[in-house]
C-alpha distance (Angstrom), angle and dihedral (degrees) to the residues before:
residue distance angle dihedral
X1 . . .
X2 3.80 . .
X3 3.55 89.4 .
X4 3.43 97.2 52.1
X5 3.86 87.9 47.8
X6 4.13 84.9 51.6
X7 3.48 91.0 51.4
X8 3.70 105.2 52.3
X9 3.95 78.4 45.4
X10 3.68 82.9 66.1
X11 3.95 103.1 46.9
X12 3.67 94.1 48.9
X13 3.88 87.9 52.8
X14 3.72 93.7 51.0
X15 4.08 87.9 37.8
X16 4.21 87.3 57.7
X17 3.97 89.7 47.3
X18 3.60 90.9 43.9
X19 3.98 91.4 50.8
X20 3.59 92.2 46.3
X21 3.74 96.2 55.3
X22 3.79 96.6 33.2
X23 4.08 97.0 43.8
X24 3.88 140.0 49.6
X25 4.04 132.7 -160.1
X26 4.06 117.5 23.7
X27 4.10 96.5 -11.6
X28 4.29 84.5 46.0
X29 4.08 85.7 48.5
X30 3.91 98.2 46.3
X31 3.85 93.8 43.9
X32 4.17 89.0 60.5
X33 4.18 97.3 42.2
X34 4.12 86.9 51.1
X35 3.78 98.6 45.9
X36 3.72 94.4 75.9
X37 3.66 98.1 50.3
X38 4.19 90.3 40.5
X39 4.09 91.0 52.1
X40 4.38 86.9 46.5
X41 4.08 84.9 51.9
X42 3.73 87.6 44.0
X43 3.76 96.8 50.7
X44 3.46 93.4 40.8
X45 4.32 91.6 49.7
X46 3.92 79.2 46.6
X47 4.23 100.4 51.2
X48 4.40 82.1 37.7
X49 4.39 93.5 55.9
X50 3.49 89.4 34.3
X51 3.81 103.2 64.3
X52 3.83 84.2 24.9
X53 3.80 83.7 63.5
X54 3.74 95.5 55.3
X55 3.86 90.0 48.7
X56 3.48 99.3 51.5
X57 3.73 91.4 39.9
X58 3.61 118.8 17.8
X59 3.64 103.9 145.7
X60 4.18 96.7 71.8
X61 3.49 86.0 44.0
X62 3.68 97.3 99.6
X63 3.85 113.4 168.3
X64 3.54 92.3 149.0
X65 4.09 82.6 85.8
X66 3.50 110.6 92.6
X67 4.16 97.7 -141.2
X68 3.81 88.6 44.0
X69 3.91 95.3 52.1
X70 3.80 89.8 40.4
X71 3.62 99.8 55.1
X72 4.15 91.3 34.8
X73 3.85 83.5 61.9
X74 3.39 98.2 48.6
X75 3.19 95.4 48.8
X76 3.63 90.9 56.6
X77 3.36 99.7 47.5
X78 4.09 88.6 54.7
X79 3.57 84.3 57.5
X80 3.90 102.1 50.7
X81 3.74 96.2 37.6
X82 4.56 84.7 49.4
X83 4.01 87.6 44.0
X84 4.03 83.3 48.6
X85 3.78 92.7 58.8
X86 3.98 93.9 41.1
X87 3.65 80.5 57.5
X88 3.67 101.6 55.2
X89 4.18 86.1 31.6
X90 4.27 92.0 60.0
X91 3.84 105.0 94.4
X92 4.08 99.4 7.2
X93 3.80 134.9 79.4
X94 3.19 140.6 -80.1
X95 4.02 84.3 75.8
X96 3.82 93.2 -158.2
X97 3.73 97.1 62.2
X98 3.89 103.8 73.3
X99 4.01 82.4 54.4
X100 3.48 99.8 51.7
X101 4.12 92.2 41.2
X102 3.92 92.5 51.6
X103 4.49 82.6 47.0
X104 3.36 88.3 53.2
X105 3.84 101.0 43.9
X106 3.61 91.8 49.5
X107 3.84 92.2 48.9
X108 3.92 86.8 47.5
X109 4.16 87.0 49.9
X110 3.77 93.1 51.2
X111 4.36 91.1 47.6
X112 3.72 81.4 52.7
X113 3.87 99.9 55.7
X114 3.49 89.8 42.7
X115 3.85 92.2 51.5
X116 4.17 92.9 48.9
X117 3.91 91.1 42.1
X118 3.79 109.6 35.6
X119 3.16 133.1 162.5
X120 3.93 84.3 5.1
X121 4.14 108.4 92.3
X122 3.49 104.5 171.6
X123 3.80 111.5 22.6
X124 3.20 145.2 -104.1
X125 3.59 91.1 43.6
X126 3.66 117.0 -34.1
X127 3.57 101.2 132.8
X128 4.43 124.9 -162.0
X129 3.71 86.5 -108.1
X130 4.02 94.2 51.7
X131 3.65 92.0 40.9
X132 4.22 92.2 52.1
X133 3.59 114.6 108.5
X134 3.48 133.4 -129.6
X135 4.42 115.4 -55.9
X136 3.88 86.4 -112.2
X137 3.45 96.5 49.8
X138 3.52 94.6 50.2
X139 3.78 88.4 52.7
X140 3.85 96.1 54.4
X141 3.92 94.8 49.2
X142 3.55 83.8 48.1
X143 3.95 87.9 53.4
X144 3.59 96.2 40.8
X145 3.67 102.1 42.5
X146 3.90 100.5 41.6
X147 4.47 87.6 51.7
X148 3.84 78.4 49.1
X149 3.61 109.7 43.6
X150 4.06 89.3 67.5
X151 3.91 88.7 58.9
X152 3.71 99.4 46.8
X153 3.72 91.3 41.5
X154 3.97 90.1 46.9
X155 3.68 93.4 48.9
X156 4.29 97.5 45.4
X157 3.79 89.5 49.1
X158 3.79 85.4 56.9
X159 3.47 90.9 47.3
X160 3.60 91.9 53.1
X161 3.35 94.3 48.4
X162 3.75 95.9 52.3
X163 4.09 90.2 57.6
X164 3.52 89.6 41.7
X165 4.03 104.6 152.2
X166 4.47 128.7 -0.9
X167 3.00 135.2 -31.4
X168 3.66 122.0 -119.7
X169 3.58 138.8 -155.5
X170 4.02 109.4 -124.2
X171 3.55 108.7 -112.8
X172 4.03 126.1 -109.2
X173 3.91 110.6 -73.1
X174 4.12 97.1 16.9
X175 4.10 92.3 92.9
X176 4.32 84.9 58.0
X177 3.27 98.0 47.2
X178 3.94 119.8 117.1
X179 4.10 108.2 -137.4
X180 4.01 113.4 -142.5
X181 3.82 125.5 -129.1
X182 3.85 85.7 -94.5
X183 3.97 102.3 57.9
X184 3.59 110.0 94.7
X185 3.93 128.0 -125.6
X186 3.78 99.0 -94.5
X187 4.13 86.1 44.3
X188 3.95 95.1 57.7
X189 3.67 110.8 100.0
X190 4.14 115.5 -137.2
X191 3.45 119.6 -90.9
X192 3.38 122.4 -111.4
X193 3.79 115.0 -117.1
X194 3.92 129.0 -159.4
X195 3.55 120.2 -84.5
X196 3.90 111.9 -82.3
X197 3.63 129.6 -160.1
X198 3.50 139.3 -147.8
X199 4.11 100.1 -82.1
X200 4.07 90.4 77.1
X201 3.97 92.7 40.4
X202 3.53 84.7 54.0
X203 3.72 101.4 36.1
X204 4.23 85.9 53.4
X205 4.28 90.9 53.3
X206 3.54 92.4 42.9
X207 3.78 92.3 52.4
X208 4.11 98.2 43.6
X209 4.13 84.2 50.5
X210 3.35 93.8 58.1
X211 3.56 101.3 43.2
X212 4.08 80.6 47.7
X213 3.18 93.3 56.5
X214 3.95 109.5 43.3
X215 3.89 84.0 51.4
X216 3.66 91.8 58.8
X217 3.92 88.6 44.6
X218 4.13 86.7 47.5
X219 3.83 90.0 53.1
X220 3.51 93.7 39.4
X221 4.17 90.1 64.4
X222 3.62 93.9 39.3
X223 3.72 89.9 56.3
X224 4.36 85.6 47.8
X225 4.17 84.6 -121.7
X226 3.55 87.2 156.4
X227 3.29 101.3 37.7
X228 4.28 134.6 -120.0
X229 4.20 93.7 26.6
X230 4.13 95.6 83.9
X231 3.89 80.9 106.5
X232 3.53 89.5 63.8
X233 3.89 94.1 71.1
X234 4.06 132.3 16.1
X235 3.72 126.4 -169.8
X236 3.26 95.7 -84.5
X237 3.99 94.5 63.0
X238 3.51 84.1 48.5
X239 3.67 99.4 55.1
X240 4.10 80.9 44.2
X241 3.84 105.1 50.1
X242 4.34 84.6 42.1
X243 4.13 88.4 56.8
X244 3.70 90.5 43.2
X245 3.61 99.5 47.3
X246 4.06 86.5 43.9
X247 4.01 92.6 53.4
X248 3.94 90.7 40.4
X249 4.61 86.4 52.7
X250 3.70 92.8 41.5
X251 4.13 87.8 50.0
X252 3.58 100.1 45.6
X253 4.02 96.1 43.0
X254 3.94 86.4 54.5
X255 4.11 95.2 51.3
X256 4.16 86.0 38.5
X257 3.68 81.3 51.7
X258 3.90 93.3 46.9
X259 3.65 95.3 50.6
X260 4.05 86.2 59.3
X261 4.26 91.3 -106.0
X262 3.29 98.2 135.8
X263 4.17 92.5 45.9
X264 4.00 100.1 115.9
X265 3.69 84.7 -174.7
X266 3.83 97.4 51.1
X267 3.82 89.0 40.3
X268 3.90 91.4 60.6
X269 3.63 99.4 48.8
């Protein structure tokens, strides 16, 4: 539980960097007055699991070893003197350095677990070498993720590249303008839709829970969880309830989108 609580710590410190590099106005503003707080919850998450660590599992702790200690304290002392920047960074410009402190901190914290814990993965005792699979599975991950890598690379590069620099706010009078036959696609300003209220909000969340849910339920009995209903389902009603559920999203974000639900603009006037 506490490191779940430490790790949502962590996301909403990385989320406030992000929004302060990626954003401008109000969202730009907010990002830099949480920071500070975030990286104090952070640090204090961090100080709680460490010791917690050493309680709960003090015997493959072993600082008495010089290379361990060394590199543990190194490690650490990335991290604080990172977190020290993010500190100053929150609220000031360049907007890009809070971001890249918090990255490296958290890099720095993981280099540090691995130097207290090592080889242990999972304690007490389960050790990298116990916890390695099988020769041939090793060989098909390898297989699978190195033709993979190269697509999910390829495509996040892209996506970086297509939110390249802030994000701006469009300025009074651009959402009512009418676009001519001669502005191109990515010229037209968004059309203002009528005011919405809360019923097609709500109606949207309720509908992407329950989808959420029955596909956790659906892979739940295909994976037997609770026991003696496998037979219920095979792969292939998997792979058939997951394209159905995808086709039934996709087709009610596009008519939430038609009736103007997902306008923030339209929602706050």
């Amino acid at each position: 539980m506490l490191c779940a609580l430490g790790l949502v710590a962590v996301y909403l410190l990385a989320g406030a960097a992000w929004l302060q590099d990626k954003t401008t106005g109000t969202a730009h503003d907010r990002a830099g007055r949480l920071g500070r707080p975030l990286l104090v919850a952070v640090a204090a998450a961090g100080l709680v699991l460490g010791f917690g660590l050493r309680v709960a599992d003090p015997q493959h702790l072993r600082f008495d070893q010089p290379l361990r200690a060394t590199l543990f304290g190194l490690a650490v002392a990335v991290a604080v003197v990172c977190a020290s920047i993010a500190w100053y960074g929150f609220g000031r410009r360049p907007d890009w350095r809070p971001f890249v402190a918090v990255a490296g901190t958290e890099a720095a914290g993981l280099l540090a677990i691995v130097a207290a814990t090592a080889p242990v993965v999972v304690p007490p005792g389960l050790t990298v070498h116990a916890a390695a699979s099988p020769h041939g599975s090793q060989l098909f991950l390898l297989i699978g993720v190195g033709g993979c890598m190269p697509v999910v690379l390829t495509y996040n590069i892209y996506a970086w590249w297509v939110f390249r620099g802030k994000f701006a706010q469009p300025t009074a009078g651009t959402e009512a303008a009418v676009p001519s036959d001669s502005t191109t696609a990515a010229e037209r300003p968004t059309a203002v839709a009528s005011a919405t209220e809360d019923g097609p909000w709500a109606a949207v969340v309720v509908r992407r829970v329950l989808l959420t849910l029955l596909a956790v339920a659906v892979a739940a009995v295909s994976q037997d969880i609770f026991g003696g209903v496998r037979a219920w389902i095979d792969p292939a009603g998997v792979a058939v309830f997951s394209v159905t559920a995808l086709a039934l999203w996709i087709r009610s974000d596009r008519r939430s989108a038609a009736a103007g639900d997902f306008n923030l603009q339209a929602a706050e006037k």
